[in-house]
C-alpha positions as CSV (number, residue, x, y, z in Angstrom):
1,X,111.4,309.8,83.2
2,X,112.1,312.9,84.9
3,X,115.9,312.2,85.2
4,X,116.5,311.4,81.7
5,X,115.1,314.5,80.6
6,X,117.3,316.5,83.4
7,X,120.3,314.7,81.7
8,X,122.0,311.4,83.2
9,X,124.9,311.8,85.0
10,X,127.8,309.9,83.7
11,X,127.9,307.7,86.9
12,X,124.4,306.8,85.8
13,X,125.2,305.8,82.3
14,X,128.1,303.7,83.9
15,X,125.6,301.7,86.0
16,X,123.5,300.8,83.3
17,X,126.3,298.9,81.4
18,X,125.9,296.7,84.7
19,X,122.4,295.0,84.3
20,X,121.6,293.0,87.1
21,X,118.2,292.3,85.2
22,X,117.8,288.5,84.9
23,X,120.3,285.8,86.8
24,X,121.3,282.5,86.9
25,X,120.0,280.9,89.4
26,X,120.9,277.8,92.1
27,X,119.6,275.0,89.9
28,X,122.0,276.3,86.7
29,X,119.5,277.7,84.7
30,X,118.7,281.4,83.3
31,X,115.7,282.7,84.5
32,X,113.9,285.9,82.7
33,X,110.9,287.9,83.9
34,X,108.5,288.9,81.0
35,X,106.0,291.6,82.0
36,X,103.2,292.4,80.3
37,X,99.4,294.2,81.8
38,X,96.5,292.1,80.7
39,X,95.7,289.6,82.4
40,X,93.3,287.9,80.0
41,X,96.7,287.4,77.8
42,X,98.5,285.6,80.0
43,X,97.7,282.0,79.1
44,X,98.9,283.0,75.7
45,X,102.5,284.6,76.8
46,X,102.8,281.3,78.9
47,X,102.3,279.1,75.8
48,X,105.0,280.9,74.0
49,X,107.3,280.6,76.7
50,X,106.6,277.0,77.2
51,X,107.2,276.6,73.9
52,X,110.5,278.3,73.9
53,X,111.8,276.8,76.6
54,X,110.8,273.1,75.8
55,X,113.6,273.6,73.3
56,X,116.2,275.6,75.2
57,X,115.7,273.9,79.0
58,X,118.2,275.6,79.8
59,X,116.2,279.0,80.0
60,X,112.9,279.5,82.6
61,X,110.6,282.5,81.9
62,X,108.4,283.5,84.8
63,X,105.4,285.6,83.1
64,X,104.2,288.2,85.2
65,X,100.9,290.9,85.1
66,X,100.7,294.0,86.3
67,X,97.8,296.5,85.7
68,X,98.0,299.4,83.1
69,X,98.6,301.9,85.8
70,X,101.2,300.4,87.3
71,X,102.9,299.1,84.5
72,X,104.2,302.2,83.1
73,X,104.7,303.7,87.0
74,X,107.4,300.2,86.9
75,X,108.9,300.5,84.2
76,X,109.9,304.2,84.4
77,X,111.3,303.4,88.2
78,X,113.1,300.0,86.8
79,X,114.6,301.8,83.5
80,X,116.0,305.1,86.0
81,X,117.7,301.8,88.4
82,X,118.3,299.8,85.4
83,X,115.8,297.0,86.7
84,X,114.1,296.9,83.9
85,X,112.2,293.2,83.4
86,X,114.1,291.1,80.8
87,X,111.1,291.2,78.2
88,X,108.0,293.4,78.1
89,X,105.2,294.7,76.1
90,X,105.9,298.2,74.7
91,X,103.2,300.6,74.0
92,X,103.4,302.9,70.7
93,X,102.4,305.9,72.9
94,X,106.2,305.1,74.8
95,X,108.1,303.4,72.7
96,X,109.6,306.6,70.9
97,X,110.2,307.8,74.2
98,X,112.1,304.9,75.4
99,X,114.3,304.6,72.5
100,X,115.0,308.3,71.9
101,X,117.0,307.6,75.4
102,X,118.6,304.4,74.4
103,X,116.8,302.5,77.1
104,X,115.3,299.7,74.0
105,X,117.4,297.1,72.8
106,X,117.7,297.6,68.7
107,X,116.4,294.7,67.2
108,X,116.8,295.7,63.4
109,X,119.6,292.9,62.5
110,X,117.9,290.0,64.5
111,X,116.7,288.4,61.5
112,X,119.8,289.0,59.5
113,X,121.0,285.2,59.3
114,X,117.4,284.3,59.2
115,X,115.7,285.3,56.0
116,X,116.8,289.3,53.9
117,X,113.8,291.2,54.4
118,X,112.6,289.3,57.1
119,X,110.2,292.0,58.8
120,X,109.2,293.4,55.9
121,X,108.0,290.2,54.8
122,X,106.3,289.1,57.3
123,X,105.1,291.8,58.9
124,X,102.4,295.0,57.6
125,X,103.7,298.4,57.4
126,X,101.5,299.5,60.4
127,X,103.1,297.0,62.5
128,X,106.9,298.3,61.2
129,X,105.8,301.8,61.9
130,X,105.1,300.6,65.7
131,X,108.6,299.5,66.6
132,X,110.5,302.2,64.6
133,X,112.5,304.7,66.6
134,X,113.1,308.1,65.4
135,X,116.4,307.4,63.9
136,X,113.6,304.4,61.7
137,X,115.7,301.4,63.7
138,X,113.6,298.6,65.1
139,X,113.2,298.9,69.0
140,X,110.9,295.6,69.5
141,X,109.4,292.8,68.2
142,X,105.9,293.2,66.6
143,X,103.0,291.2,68.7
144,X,99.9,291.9,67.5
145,X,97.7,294.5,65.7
146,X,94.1,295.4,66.4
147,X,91.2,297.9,65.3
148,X,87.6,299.1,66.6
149,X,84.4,297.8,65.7
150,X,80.6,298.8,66.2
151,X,79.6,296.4,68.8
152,X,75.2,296.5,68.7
153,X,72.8,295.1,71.2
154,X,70.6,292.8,68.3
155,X,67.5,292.8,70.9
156,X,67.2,296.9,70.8
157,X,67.6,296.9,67.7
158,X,65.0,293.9,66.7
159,X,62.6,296.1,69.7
160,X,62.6,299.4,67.7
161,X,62.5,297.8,64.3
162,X,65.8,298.9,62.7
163,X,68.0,297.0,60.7
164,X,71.2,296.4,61.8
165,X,74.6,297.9,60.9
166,X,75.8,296.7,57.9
167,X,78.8,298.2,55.6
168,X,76.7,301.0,53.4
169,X,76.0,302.6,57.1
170,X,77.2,306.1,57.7
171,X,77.3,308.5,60.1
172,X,73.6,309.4,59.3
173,X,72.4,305.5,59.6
174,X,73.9,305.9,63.3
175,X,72.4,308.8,64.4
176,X,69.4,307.5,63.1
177,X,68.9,304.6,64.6
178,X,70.2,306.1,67.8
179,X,67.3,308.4,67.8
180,X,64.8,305.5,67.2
181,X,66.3,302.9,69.4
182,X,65.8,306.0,72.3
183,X,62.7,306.5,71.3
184,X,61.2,303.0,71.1
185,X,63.0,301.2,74.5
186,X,64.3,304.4,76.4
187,X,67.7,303.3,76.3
188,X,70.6,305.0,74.8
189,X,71.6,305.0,71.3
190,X,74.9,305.5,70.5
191,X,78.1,305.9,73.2
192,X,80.2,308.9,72.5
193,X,82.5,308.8,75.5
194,X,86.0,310.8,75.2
195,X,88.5,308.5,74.0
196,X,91.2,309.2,71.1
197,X,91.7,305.5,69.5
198,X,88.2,303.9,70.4
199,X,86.7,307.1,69.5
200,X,87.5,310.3,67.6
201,X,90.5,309.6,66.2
202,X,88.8,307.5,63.7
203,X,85.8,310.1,62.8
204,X,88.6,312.5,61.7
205,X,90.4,310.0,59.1
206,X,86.9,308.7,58.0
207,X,85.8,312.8,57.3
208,X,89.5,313.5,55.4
209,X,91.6,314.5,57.7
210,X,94.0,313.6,60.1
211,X,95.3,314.3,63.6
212,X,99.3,314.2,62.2
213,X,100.6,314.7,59.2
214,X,102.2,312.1,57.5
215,X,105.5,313.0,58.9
216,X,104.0,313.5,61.8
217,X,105.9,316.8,62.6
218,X,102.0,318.8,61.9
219,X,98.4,318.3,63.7
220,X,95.1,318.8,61.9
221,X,92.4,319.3,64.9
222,X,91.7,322.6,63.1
223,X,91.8,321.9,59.5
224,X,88.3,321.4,57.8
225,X,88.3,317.4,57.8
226,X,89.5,317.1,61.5
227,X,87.4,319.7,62.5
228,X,84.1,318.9,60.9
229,X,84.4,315.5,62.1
230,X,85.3,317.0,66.1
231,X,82.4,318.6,65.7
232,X,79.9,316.1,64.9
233,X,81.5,313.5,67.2
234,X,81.2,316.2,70.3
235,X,77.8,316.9,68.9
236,X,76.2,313.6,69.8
237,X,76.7,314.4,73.6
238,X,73.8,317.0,72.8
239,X,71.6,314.5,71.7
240,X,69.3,313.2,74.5
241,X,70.3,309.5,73.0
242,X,74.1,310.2,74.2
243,X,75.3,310.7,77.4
244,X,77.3,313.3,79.2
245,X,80.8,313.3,79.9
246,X,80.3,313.0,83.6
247,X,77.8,309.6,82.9
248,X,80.7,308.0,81.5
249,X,83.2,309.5,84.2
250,X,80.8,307.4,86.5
251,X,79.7,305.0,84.8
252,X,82.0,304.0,81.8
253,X,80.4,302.9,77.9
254,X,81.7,299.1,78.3
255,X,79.3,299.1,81.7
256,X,76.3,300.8,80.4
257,X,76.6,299.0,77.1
258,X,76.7,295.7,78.6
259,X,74.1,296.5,81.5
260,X,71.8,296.8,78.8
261,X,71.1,300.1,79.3
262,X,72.4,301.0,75.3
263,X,72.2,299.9,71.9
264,X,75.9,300.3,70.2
265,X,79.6,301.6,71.5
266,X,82.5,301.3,70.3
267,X,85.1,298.8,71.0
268,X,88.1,297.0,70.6
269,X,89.4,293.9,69.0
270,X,91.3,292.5,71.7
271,X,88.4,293.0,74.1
272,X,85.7,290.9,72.2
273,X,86.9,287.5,73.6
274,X,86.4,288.8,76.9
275,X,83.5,290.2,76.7
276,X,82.2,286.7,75.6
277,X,83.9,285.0,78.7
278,X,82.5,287.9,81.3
279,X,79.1,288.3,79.7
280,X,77.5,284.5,78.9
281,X,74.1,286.0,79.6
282,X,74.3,288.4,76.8
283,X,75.6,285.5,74.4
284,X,73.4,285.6,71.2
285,X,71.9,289.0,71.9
286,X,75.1,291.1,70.5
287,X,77.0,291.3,67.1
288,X,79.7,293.7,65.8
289,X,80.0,295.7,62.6
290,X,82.3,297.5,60.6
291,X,82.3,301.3,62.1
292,X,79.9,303.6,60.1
293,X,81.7,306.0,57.2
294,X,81.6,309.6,56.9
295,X,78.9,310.6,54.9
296,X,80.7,313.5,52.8
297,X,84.3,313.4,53.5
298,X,86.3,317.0,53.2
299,X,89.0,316.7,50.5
300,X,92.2,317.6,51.9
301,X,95.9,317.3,51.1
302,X,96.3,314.6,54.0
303,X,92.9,312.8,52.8
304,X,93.1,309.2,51.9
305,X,90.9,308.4,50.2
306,X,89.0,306.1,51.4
307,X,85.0,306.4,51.0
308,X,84.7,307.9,53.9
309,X,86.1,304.4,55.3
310,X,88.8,304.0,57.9
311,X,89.4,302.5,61.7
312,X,92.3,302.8,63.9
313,X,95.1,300.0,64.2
314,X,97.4,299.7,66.8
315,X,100.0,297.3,67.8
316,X,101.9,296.0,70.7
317,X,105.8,294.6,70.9
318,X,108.0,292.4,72.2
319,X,110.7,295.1,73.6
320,X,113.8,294.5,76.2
321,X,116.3,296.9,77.7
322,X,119.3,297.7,75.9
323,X,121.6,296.8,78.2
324,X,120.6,293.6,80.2
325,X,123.2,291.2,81.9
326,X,121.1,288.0,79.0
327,X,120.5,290.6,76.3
328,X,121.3,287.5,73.8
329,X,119.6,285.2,75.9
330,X,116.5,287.7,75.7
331,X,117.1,288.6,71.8
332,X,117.1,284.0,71.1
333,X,113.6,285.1,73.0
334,X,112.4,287.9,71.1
335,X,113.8,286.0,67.6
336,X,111.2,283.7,68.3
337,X,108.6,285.2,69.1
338,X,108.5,286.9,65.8
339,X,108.2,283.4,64.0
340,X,105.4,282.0,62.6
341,X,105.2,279.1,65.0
342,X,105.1,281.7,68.3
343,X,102.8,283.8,66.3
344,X,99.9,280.9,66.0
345,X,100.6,280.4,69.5
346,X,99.7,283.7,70.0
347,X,96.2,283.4,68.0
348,X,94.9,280.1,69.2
349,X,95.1,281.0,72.3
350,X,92.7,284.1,71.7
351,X,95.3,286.6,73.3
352,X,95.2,289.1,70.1
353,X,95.3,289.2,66.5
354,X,99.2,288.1,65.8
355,X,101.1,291.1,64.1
356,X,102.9,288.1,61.4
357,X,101.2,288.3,57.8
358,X,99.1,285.1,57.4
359,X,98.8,284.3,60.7
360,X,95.5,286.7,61.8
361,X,92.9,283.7,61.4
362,X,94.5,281.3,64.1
363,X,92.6,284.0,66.5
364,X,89.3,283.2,65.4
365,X,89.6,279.6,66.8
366,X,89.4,281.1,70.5
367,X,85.5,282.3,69.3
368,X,84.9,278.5,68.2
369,X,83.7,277.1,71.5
370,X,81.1,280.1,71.6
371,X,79.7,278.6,68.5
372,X,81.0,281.4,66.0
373,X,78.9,284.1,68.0
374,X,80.0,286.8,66.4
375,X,81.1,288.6,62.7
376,X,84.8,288.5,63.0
377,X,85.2,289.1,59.5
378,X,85.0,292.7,59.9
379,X,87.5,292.8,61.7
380,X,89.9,291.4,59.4
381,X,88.0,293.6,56.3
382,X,88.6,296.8,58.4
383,X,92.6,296.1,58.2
384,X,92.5,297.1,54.1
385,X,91.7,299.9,55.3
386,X,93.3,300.8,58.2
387,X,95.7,304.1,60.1
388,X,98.2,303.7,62.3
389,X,97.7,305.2,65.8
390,X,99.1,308.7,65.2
391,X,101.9,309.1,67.5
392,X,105.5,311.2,67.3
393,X,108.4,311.4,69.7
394,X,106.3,314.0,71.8
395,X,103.2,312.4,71.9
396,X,103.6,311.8,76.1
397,X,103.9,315.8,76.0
398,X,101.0,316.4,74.1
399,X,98.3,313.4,74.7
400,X,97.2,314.9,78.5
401,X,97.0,318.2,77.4
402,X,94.8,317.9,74.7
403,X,92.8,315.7,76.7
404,X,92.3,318.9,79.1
405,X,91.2,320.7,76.8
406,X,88.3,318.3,75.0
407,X,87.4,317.9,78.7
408,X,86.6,321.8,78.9
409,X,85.4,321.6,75.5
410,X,83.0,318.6,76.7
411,X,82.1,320.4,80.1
412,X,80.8,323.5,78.0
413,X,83.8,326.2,79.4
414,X,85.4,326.1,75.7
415,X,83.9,326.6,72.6
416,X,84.9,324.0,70.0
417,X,86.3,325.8,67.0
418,X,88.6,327.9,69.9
419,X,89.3,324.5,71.5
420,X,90.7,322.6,68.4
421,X,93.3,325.7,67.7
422,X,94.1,325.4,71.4
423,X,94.7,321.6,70.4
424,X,96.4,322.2,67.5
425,X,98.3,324.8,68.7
426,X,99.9,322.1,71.7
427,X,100.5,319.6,69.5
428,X,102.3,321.5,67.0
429,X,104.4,323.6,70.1
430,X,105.2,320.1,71.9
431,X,106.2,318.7,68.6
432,X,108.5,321.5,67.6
433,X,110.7,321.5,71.0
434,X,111.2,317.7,70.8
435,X,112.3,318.3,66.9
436,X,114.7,320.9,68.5
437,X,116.2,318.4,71.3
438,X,113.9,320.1,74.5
């Protein structure tokens, strides 16, 4: 949103007081647009719809996909024209930067007449953190909530005579195997590719430390947990089990892993289902595990705590735009959504783990007509122990640069310990300005 940060002009601000997002239409009725960018989801968003709307007739909700890329490319164009779709998925790495322009609709009273308490009630602390704004109002609707798993090729495993992953592992069990998996089949072990959430992130909270502080206004690349853990998750790439950078570049972990061409990667929870649907020959040859723990963890001041255990947990929500022509229309929406009732809709249909407390077992029904093929369980186990997806208000400042420098780091042009100061230092600099309103 280039404009917004150049300053609106008032004429703008004017405009967006006139929504022309969603209209009536010839046949009486209010029609919405929902956008969202999974396509494997959509079944699910129609069923909630369908279910909406068989009680208020008087509303039609046209679901509509777009791809990742585009999405964001969209919404940034449609929230500059005021365009903006009448409901849509938000993304913790945007939401703060939504709000913190007043683009979001503030959904904190919606329960109000409902139930006291009503998110807080129904809803995790994780998933409350993911729709709070910087001034801690609530900018969406919480949809679902997720973490990563150890996903294993059983038939490797079985070939080089290793046990498989079970909760004691650690980092050492992983490399391990890795080594012998390599050295018994030829193919890979372990897949270290880049990535923050299905990746590092989650070896530097296992090892005791963090990539934010806890009010998020300090990084931890370079303090002893974060940086023992950087260095033993860029490490692997050495090993002649892992490879490079540029294989994954070209080839990507999901495609090697499932080409049979390696024994574990990381992946996660909402991609499981399908994986089942897109891979049928590999049914019965793969399970998933809890991720392995840090060995040793480093005590630090931000350390949790937690054996050497913890996984990553996102979560999407239900957002609109603050200023739309049906904002109550849209809000009725959104207040449903966050019920129980649209919640299990959610689940059964296998689009993601629902974000409402109680809920999160309706989505292992969508595994059922696989015949159970999988450990789910860990998935659910993983949540008591759980981090929320580090993010602040300058995260879309910071994210692509530190991702240029762990590419360097990666490509061999930057040594690690002068590569997570570099990372350190951008976070903390990009963090700072936003603080101070630049």
């Amino acid at each position: 949103m280039k404009k917004f940060l150049r300053g609106m002009a008032a004429v703008l601000l004017v405009a967006l007081m006139l929504s022309v997002s969603g209209c009536g239409a010839s046949d009486g009725k209010t029609h919405l647009t929902f956008q969202i960018w999974d396509t494997n989801q959509r079944q699910g968003m129609q069923d909630m719809c369908d279910a909406y709307t068989a009680q208020h007739p008087d509303v039609v909700i046209d679901v509509q996909v777009v791809s990742w890329n585009e999405y964001w490319t969209k919404l940034e164009a449609a929230a500059e024209s005021n365009t903006m779709p009448d409901i849509f998925w938000m993304h913790t790495n945007q939401l703060l930067y939504y709000a913190d322009f007043g683009m979001l609709a503030d959904v904190t009273d919606l329960y109000d007449d409902v139930e006291p308490g009503y998110y807080q009630n129904h809803f995790s602390e994780i998933s409350l953190g993911n729709i709070s704004g910087s001034d801690g109002r609530y900018y969406g609707v919480p949809k679902d909530k997720d973490n990563g798993v150890l996903v294993y090729n059983k038939e490797m495993f079985d070939a080089a005579g290793v046990a498989y992953p079970d909760d004691d592992w650690t980092w050492d069990d992983l490399t391990e195997a890795s080594q012998k998996i390599y050295d018994a089949t030829g193919n890979y072990g372990y897949l270290a590719y880049l990535d923050d959430q299905l990746g590092y992130w989650a070896y530097v909270y296992q090892n005791g430390g963090y990539i934010l502080s806890a009010d998020r206004t300090a990084c931890g690349f370079n303090q002893p947990g974060g940086k023992e853990a950087m260095e033993f998750y860029i490490g692997m790439q050495q090993e002649e089990w892992c490879p490079d950078q540029n294989f994954f570049t070209q080839n990507g972990a999901g495609a090697t892993f499932w080409s049979q061409r390696a024994a574990m990667f990381m992946e996660g929870s909402w991609s499981l289902l399908g994986a089942l649907k897109d891979h049928p020959e590999m049914l019965g040859k793969w399970d998933i595990a809890k991720l392995p723990k840090a060995p040793d963890p480093v005590s630090t001041p931000e350390s949790l705590d937690q054996d050497g255990r913890a996984c990553m947990s996102n979560g999407l929500c239900y957002s609109t735009g603050a200023h739309g022509k049906n904002l109550e229309i849209v809000k009725d929406v959104l207040k449903y959504f966050g019920t129980e009732e649209a919640q299990l809709i959610q689940g059964r249909s296998g689009a993601a783990i629902p974000a409402y407390l109680g809920t999160e077992e309706s989505w292992r029904t969508a595994f059922e007509e696989y015949g159970d093929p999988i450990n789910v369980d860990c998935i659910f186990e993983q949540f008591d122990y759980a981090i929320q997806v580090p993010y602040n208000s300058a995260s879309p400042r910071w994210k692509s640069q530190v991702l240029d420098v762990l590419t360097q780091v990666y490509a061999g042009n930057q040594e690690v310990d002068a590569g997570l100061d570099k990372m350190t230092e951008i976070v903390n600099t990009e963090t700072a300005k936003k603080l101070a309103g630049n």
